[in-house]
TORKE-562373 format. One line per field, with one value per residue: residue number from 1; x, y, z of N, C-alpha, C, O in turn. Coordinates in pm, whole numbers, plus 50000, padded with zeros to 5 digits. Example, Ala and Ser with C-alpha at 12.3 -4.5 7.8 and 13.67 -1.06 7.14 Angstrom:
BEGIN
nr = c(1; 2)
n_px = c(51319; 51285)
n_py = c(49431; 49775)
n_pz = c(50780; 50708)
ca_px = c(51230; 51367)
ca_py = c(49550; 49894)
ca_pz = c(50780; 50714)
c_px = c(51320; 51290)
c_py = c(49670; 50003)
c_pz = c(50780; 50787)
o_px = c(51424; 51341)
o_py = c(49668; 50114)
o_pz = c(50846; 50804)
END
This chain:
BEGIN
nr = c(1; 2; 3; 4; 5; 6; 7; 8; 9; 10; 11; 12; 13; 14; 15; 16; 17; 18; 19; 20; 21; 22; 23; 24; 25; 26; 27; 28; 29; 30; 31; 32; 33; 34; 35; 36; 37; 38; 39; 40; 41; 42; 43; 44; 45; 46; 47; 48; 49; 50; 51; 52; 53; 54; 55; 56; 57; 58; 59; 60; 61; 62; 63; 64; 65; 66; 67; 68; 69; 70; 71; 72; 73; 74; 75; 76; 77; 78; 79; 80; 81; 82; 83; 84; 85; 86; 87; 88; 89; 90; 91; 92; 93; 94; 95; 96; 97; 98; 99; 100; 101)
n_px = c(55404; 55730; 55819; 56008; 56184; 56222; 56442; 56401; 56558; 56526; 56600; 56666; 56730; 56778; 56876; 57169; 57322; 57247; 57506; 57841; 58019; 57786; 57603; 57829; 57858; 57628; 57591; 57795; 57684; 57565; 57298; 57191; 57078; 56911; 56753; 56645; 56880; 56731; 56756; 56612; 56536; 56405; 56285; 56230; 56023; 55623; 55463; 55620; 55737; 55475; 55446; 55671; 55689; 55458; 55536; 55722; 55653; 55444; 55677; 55775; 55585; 55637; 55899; 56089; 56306; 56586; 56679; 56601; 56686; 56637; 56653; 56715; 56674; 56809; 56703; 56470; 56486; 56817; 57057; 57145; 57309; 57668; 57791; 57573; 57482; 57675; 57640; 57363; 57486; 57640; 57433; 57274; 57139; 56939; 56755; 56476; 56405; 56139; 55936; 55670; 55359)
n_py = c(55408; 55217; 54923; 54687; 54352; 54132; 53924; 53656; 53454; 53203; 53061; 52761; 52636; 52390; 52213; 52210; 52446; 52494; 52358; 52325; 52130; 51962; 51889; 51746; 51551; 51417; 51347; 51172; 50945; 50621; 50420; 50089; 49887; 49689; 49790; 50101; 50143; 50220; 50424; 50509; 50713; 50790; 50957; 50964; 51075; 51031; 50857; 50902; 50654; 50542; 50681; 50659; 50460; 50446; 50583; 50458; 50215; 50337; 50472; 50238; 50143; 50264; 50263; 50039; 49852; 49774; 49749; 49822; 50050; 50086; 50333; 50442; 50766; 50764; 50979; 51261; 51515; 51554; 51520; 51261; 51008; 51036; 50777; 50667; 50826; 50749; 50495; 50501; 50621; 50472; 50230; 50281; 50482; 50720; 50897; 50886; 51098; 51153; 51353; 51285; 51357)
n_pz = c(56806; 56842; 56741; 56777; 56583; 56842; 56974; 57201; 57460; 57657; 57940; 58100; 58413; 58504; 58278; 58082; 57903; 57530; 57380; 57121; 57214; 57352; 57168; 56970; 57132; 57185; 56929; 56881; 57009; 56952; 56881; 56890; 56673; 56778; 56929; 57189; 57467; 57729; 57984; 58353; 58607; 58909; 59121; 59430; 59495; 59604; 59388; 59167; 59083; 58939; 58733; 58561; 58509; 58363; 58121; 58055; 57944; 57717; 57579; 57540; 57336; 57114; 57040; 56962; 57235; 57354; 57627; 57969; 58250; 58567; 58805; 59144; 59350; 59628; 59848; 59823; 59826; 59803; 59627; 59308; 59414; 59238; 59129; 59056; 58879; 58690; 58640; 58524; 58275; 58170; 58117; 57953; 57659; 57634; 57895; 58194; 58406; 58631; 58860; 59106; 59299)
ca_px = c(55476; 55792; 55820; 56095; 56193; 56389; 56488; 56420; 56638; 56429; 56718; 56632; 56839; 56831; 56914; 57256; 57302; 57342; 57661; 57895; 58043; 57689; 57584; 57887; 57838; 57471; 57573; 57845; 57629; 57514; 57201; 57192; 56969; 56772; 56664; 56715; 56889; 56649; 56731; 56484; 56585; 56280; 56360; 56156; 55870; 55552; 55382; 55686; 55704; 55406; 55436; 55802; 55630; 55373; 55639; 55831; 55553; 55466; 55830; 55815; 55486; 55651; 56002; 56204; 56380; 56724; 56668; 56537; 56766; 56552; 56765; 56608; 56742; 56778; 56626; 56378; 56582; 56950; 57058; 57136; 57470; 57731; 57755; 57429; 57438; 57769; 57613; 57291; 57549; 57658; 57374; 57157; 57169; 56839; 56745; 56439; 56375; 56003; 55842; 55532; 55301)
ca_py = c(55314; 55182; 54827; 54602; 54233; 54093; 53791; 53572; 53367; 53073; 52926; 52614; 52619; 52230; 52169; 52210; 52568; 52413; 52423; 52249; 51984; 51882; 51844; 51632; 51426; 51322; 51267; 51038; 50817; 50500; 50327; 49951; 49827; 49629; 49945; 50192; 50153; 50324; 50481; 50562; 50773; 50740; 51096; 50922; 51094; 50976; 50828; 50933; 50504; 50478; 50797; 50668; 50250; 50460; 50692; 50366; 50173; 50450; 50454; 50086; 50144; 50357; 50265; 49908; 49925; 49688; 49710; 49929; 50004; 50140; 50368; 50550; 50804; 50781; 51077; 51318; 51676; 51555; 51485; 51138; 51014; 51012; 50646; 50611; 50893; 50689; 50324; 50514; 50706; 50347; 50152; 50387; 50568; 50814; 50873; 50962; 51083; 51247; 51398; 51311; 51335)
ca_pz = c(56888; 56766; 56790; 56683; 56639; 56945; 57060; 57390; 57525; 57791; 58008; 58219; 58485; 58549; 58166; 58013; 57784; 57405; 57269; 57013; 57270; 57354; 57073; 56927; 57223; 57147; 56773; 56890; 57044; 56866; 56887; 56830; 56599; 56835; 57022; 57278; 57631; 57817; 58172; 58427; 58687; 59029; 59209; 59506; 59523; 59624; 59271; 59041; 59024; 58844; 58624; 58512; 58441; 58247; 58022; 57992; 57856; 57632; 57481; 57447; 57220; 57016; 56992; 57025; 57382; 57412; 57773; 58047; 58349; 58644; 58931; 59238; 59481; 59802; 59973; 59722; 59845; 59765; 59427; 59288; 59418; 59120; 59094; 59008; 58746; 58619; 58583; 58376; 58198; 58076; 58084; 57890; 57576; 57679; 58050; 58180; 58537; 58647; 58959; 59129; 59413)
c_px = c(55575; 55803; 55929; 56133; 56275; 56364; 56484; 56436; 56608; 56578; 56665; 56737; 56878; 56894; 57065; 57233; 57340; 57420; 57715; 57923; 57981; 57645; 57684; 57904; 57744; 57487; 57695; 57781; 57574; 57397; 57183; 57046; 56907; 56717; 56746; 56720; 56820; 56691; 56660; 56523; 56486; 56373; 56286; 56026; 55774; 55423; 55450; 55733; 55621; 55413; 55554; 55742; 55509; 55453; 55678; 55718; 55486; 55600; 55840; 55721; 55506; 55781; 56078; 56350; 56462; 56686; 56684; 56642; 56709; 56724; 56692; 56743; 56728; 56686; 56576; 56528; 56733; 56976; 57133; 57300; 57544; 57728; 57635; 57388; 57551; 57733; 57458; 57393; 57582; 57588; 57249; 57168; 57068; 56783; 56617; 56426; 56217; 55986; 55743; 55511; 55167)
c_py = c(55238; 55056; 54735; 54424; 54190; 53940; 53748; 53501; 53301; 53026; 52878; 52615; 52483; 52170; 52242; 52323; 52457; 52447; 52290; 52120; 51904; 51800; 51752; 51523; 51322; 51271; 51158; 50915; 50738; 50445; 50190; 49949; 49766; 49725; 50008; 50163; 50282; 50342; 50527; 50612; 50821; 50838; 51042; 50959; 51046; 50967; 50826; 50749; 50482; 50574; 50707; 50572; 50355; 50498; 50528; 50248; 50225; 50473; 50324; 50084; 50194; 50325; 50163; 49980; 49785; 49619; 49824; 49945; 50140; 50220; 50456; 50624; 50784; 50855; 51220; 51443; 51662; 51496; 51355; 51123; 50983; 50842; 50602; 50669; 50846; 50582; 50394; 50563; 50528; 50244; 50222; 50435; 50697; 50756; 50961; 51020; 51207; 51253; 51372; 51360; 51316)
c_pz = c(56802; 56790; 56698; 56694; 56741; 56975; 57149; 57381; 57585; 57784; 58101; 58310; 58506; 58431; 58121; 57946; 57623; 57379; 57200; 57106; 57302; 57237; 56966; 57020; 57245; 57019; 56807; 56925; 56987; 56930; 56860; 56776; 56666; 56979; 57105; 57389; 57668; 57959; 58239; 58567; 58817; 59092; 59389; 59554; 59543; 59456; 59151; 59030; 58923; 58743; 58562; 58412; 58306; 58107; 57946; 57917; 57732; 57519; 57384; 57325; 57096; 56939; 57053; 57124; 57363; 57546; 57842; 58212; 58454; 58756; 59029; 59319; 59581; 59873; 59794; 59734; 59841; 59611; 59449; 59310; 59267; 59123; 59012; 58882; 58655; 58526; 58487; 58305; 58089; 58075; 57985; 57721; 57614; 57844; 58095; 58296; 58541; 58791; 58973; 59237; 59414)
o_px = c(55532; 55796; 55927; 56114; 56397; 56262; 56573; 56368; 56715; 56648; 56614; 56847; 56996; 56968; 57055; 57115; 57430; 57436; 57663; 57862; 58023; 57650; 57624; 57958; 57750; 57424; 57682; 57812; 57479; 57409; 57135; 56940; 56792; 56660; 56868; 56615; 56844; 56651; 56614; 56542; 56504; 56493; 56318; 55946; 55794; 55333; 55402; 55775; 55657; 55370; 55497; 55736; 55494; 55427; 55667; 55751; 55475; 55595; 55874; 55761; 55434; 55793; 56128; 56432; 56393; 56669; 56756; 56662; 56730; 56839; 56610; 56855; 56617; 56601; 56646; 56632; 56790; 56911; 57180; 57389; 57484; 57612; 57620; 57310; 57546; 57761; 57439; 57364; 57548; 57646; 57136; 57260; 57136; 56772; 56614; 56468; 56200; 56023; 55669; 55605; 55108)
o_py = c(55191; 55051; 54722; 54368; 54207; 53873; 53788; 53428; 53298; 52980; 52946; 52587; 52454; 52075; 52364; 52331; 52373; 52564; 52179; 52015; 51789; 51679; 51686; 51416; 51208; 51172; 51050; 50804; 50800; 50424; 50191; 49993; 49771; 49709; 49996; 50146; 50400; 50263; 50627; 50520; 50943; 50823; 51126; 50900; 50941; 51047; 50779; 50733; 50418; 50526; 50661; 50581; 50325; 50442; 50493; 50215; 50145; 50486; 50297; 50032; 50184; 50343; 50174; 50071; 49683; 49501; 49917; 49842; 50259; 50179; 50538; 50580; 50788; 50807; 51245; 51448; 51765; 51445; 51323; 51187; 50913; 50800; 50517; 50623; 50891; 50563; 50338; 50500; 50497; 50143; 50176; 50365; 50799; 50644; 51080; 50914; 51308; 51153; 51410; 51411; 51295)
o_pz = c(56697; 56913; 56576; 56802; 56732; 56993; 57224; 57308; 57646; 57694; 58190; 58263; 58524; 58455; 58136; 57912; 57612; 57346; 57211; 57084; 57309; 57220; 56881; 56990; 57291; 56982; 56750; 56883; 56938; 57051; 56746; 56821; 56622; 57087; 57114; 57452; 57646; 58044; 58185; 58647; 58821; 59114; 59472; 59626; 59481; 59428; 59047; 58915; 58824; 58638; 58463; 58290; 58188; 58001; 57828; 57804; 57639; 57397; 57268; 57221; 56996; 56818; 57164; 57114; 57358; 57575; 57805; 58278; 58431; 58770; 58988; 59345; 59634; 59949; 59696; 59668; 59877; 59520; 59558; 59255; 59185; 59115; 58923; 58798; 58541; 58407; 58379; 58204; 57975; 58037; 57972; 57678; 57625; 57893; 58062; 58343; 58473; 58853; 58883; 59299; 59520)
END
Protein backbone atom coordinates (compact mmCIF):
# COMPACT_ATOMS: atom_id res chain seq x y z
CA UNK A 1 0.00 0.00 0.00
CA UNK A 2 1.44 3.17 -1.06
CA UNK A 3 0.79 5.87 1.17
CA UNK A 4 1.91 9.41 1.02
CA UNK A 5 2.00 12.71 2.98
CA UNK A 6 -0.94 15.09 2.04
CA UNK A 7 -2.32 17.93 3.23
CA UNK A 8 -5.94 19.00 4.63
CA UNK A 9 -7.25 21.99 4.29
CA UNK A 10 -10.51 22.60 7.31
CA UNK A 11 -12.46 25.68 5.92
CA UNK A 12 -15.05 27.28 8.30
CA UNK A 13 -17.38 28.71 6.35
CA UNK A 14 -18.53 31.41 8.99
CA UNK A 15 -14.73 32.42 9.53
CA UNK A 16 -12.73 34.55 7.15
CA UNK A 17 -9.97 32.34 4.76
CA UNK A 18 -6.38 33.72 6.25
CA UNK A 19 -4.62 35.90 4.20
CA UNK A 20 -2.02 38.78 4.25
CA UNK A 21 -4.70 41.70 4.60
CA UNK A 22 -6.11 39.92 7.62
CA UNK A 23 -3.53 39.45 9.12
CA UNK A 24 -1.97 43.10 8.75
CA UNK A 25 -5.21 44.20 9.99
CA UNK A 26 -5.07 42.35 13.41
CA UNK A 27 -1.34 43.45 13.76
CA UNK A 28 -2.42 47.00 13.24
CA UNK A 29 -4.51 47.03 16.01
CA UNK A 30 -3.30 48.46 19.32
CA UNK A 31 -4.14 47.47 22.67
CA UNK A 32 -4.07 50.07 25.44
CA UNK A 33 -2.25 49.37 28.29
CA UNK A 34 -5.08 49.37 30.60
CA UNK A 35 -6.65 46.38 28.81
CA UNK A 36 -8.79 44.99 26.27
CA UNK A 37 -12.08 46.51 24.70
CA UNK A 38 -14.00 43.60 24.83
CA UNK A 39 -17.18 43.07 22.53
CA UNK A 40 -19.91 40.76 23.22
CA UNK A 41 -22.07 39.98 20.58
CA UNK A 42 -25.86 38.06 22.30
CA UNK A 43 -27.08 36.11 18.95
CA UNK A 44 -30.48 35.90 21.03
CA UNK A 45 -30.80 32.66 21.80
CA UNK A 46 -32.35 31.25 24.65
CA UNK A 47 -29.30 31.09 27.50
CA UNK A 48 -26.50 32.50 25.07
CA UNK A 49 -26.86 35.66 27.96
CA UNK A 50 -25.52 33.73 30.54
CA UNK A 51 -22.90 31.68 28.52
CA UNK A 52 -21.49 35.18 27.07
CA UNK A 53 -21.55 36.93 31.30
CA UNK A 54 -19.71 33.62 31.98
CA UNK A 55 -16.86 33.85 28.93
CA UNK A 56 -16.73 37.52 29.92
CA UNK A 57 -16.00 36.92 33.44
CA UNK A 58 -13.56 34.35 32.52
CA UNK A 59 -11.59 36.89 30.24
CA UNK A 60 -11.75 39.38 32.96
CA UNK A 61 -9.87 36.65 35.26
CA UNK A 62 -7.38 36.30 33.00
CA UNK A 63 -6.81 39.44 31.24
CA UNK A 64 -7.32 43.39 32.27
CA UNK A 65 -10.58 44.52 30.27
CA UNK A 66 -10.74 48.62 29.47
CA UNK A 67 -14.33 48.08 29.05
CA UNK A 68 -16.92 45.61 27.95
CA UNK A 69 -19.49 46.70 25.27
CA UNK A 70 -22.49 44.22 25.28
CA UNK A 71 -24.75 44.12 21.70
CA UNK A 72 -27.74 41.73 20.96
CA UNK A 73 -29.64 40.88 17.83
CA UNK A 74 -32.77 41.30 17.15
CA UNK A 75 -34.27 38.12 15.84
CA UNK A 76 -31.82 34.67 16.35
CA UNK A 77 -32.30 33.57 12.21
CA UNK A 78 -31.19 37.03 10.64
CA UNK A 79 -27.82 38.29 10.99
CA UNK A 80 -26.79 41.30 13.11
CA UNK A 81 -27.80 44.53 11.42
CA UNK A 82 -24.53 46.39 10.16
CA UNK A 83 -24.72 49.15 12.58
CA UNK A 84 -24.34 47.09 15.25
CA UNK A 85 -21.39 45.16 13.71
CA UNK A 86 -19.98 48.94 13.05
CA UNK A 87 -20.29 50.42 16.74
CA UNK A 88 -18.42 46.80 18.03
CA UNK A 89 -16.10 47.27 15.23
CA UNK A 90 -15.21 50.57 17.18
CA UNK A 91 -15.91 49.94 20.50
CA UNK A 92 -13.99 46.74 20.73
CA UNK A 93 -10.65 45.55 19.96
CA UNK A 94 -11.77 41.47 20.36
CA UNK A 95 -15.46 40.39 19.93
CA UNK A 96 -17.03 37.61 21.21
CA UNK A 97 -20.47 36.30 20.15
CA UNK A 98 -21.82 32.51 21.41
CA UNK A 99 -24.90 30.31 20.91
CA UNK A 100 -27.09 28.73 23.36
CA UNK A 101 -30.14 26.93 24.28
Amino acid sequence: MNQTNQTIRLVIPAAPSPSQSLDAKVAARQVSAKGIRLGVLDNSKGNADHLLKMIVEGVRAQVPLASVAFARKPYVSMAAPPETLDQLARDADVVISAMAD
